[in-house]
Backbone as ProteinMPNN parsed JSONL, in Angstrom:
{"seq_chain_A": "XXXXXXXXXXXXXXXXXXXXXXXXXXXXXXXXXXXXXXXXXXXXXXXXXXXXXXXXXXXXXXXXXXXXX", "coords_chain_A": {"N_chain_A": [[5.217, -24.537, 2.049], [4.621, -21.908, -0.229], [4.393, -18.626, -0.686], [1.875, -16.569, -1.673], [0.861, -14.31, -3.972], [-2.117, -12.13, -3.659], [-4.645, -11.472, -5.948], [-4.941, -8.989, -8.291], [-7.334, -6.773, -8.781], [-8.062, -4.567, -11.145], [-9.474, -0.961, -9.99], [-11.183, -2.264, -8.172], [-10.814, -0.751, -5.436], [-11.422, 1.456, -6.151], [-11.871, 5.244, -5.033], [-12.077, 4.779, -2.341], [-10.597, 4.304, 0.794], [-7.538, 3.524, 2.708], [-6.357, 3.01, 5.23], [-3.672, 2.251, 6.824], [-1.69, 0.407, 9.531], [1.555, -0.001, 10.902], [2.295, 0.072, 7.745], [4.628, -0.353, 7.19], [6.229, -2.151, 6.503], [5.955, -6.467, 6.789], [2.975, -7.454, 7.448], [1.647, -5.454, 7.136], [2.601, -4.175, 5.267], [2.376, -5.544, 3.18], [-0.944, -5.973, 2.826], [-1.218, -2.808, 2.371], [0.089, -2.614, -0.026], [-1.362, -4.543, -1.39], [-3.894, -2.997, -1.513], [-3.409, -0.572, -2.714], [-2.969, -1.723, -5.36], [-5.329, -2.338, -6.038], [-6.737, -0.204, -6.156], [-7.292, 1.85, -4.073], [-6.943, 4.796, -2.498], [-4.001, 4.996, -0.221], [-3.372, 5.446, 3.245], [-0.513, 5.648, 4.948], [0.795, 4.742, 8.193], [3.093, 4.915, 10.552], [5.579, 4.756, 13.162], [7.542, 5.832, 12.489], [8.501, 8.003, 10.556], [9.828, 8.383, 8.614], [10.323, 5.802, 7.276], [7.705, 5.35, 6.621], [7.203, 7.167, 4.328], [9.148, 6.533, 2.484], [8.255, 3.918, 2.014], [5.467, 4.427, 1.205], [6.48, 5.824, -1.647], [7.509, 3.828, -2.773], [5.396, 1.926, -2.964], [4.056, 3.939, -5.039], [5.742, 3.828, -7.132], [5.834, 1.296, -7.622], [2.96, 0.651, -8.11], [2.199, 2.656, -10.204], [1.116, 4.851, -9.618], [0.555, 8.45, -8.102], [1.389, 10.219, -5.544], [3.005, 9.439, -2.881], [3.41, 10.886, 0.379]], "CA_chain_A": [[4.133, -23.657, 1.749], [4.889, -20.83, -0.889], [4.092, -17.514, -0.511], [1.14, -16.524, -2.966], [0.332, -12.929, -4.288], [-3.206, -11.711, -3.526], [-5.365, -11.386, -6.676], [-5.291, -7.346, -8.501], [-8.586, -6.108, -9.582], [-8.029, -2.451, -11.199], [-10.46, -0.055, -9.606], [-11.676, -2.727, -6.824], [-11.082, -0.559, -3.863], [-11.105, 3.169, -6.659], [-12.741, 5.787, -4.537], [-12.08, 3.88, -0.824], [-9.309, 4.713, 1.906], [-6.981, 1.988, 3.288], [-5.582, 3.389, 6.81], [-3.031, 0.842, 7.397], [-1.403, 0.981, 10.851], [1.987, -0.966, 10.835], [2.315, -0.459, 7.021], [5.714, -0.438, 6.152], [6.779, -3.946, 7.038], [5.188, -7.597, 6.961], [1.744, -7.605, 7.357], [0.98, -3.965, 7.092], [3.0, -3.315, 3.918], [1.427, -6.261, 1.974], [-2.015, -5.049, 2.782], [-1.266, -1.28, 1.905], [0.359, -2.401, -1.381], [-2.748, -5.008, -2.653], [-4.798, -2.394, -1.639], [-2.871, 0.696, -3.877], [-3.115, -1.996, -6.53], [-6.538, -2.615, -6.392], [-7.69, 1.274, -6.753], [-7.714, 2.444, -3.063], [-5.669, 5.565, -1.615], [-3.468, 4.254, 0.547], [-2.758, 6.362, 4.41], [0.483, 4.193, 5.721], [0.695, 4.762, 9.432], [4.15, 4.234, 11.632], [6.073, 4.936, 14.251], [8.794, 6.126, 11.671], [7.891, 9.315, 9.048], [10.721, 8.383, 7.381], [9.942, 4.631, 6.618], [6.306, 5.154, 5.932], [7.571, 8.262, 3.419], [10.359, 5.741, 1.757], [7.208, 2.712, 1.328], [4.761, 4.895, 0.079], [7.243, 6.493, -2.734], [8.206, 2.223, -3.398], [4.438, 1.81, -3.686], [3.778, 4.249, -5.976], [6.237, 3.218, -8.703], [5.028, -0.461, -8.116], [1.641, 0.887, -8.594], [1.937, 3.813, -11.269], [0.138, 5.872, -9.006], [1.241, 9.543, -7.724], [0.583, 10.774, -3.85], [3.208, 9.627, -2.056], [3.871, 12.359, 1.205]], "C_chain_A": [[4.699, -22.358, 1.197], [3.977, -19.782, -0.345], [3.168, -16.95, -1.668], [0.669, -14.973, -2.915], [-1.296, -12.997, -4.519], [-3.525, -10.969, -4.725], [-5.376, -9.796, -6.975], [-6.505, -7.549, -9.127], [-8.594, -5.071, -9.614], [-9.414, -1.951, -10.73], [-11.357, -1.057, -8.578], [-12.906, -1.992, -5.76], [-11.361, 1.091, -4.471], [-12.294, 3.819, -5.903], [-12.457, 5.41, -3.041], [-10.539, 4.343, -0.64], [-8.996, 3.978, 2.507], [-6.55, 2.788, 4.669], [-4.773, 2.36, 6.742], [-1.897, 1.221, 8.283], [-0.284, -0.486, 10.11], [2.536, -1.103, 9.108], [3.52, -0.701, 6.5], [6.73, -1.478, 6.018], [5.829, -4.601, 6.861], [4.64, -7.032, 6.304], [0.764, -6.512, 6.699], [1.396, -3.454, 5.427], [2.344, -4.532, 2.966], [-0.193, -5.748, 1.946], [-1.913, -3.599, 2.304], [-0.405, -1.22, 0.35], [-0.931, -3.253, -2.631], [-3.616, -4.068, -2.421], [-4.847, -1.149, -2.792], [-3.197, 0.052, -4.859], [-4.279, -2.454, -6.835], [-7.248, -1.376, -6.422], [-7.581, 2.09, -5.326], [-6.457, 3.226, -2.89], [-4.973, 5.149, -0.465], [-3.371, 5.24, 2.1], [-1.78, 5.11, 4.807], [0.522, 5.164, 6.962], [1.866, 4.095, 9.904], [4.771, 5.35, 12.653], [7.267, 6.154, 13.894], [8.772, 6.971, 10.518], [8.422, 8.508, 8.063], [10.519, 6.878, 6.493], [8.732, 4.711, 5.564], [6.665, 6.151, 4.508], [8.08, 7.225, 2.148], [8.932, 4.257, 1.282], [6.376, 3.552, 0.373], [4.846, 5.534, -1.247], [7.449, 4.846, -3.422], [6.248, 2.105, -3.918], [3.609, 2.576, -5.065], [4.209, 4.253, -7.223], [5.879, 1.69, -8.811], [3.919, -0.083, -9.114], [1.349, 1.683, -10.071], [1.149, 5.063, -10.834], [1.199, 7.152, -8.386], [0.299, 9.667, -6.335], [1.326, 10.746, -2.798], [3.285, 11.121, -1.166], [4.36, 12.056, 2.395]], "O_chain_A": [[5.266, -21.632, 2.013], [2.976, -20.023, 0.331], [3.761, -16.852, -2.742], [0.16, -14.497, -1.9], [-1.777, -13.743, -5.373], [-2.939, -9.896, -4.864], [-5.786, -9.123, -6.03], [-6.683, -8.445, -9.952], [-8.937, -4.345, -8.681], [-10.426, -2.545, -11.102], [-12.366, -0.497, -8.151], [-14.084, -2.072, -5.414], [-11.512, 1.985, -3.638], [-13.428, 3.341, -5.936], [-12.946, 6.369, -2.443], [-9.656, 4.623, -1.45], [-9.88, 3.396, 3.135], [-6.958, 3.788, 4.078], [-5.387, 1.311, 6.544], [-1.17, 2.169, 7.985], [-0.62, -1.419, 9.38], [3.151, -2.139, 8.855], [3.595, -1.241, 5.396], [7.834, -1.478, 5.473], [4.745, -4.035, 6.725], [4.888, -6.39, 5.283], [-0.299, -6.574, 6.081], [0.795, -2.696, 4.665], [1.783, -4.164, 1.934], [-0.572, -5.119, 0.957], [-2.929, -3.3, 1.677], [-0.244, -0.192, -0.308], [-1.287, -3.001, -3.782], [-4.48, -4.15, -3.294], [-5.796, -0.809, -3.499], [-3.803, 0.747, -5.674], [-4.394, -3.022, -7.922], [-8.439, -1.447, -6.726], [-7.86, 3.272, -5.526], [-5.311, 2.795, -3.013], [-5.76, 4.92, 0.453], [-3.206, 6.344, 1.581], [-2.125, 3.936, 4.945], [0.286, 6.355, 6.757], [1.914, 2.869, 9.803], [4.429, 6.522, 12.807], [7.732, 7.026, 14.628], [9.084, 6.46, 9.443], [7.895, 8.042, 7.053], [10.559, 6.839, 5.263], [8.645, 4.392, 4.379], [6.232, 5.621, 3.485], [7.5, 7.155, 1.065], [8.913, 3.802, 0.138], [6.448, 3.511, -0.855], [3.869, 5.809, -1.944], [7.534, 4.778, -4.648], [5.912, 2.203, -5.098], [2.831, 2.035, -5.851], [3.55, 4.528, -8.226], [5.691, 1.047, -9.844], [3.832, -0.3, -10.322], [0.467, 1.368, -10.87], [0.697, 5.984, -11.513], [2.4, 6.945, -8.211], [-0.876, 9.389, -6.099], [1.06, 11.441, -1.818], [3.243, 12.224, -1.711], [4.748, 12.949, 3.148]]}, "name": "protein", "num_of_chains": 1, "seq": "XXXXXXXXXXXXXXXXXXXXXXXXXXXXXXXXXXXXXXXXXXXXXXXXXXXXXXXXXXXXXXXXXXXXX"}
């Protein structure tokens, strides 16, 4: 069983706020990156500044988007 990338639709989620608890690993960082790429601001949430800091700077050159903080 392959691993399949979840469907982009630009501007989806544009306007909408993802919270994602957990995001900078697994479960949490695939959800908080289809969500950046479907239009939504992302909040990543951890345990770890420095991780969540270091994902949300990786998601925003995936994405093209500016915000990490």
């Amino acid at each position: 069983m392959g691993t399949k990338k979840a469907p982009v639709v630009p501007g989806l989620l544009s306007g909408k706020v993802a919270v994602v608890t957990g995001g900078t690993r697994g479960l949490g960082l695939a959800i908080a990156t289809v969500s950046a790429e479907n239009g939504a601001t992302v909040v990543i949430a951890s345990r770890t500044a420095g991780a969540a800091e270091r994902v949300a700077q990786d998601i925003d050159e995936q994405t093209g988007r500016t915000g990490a903080a």
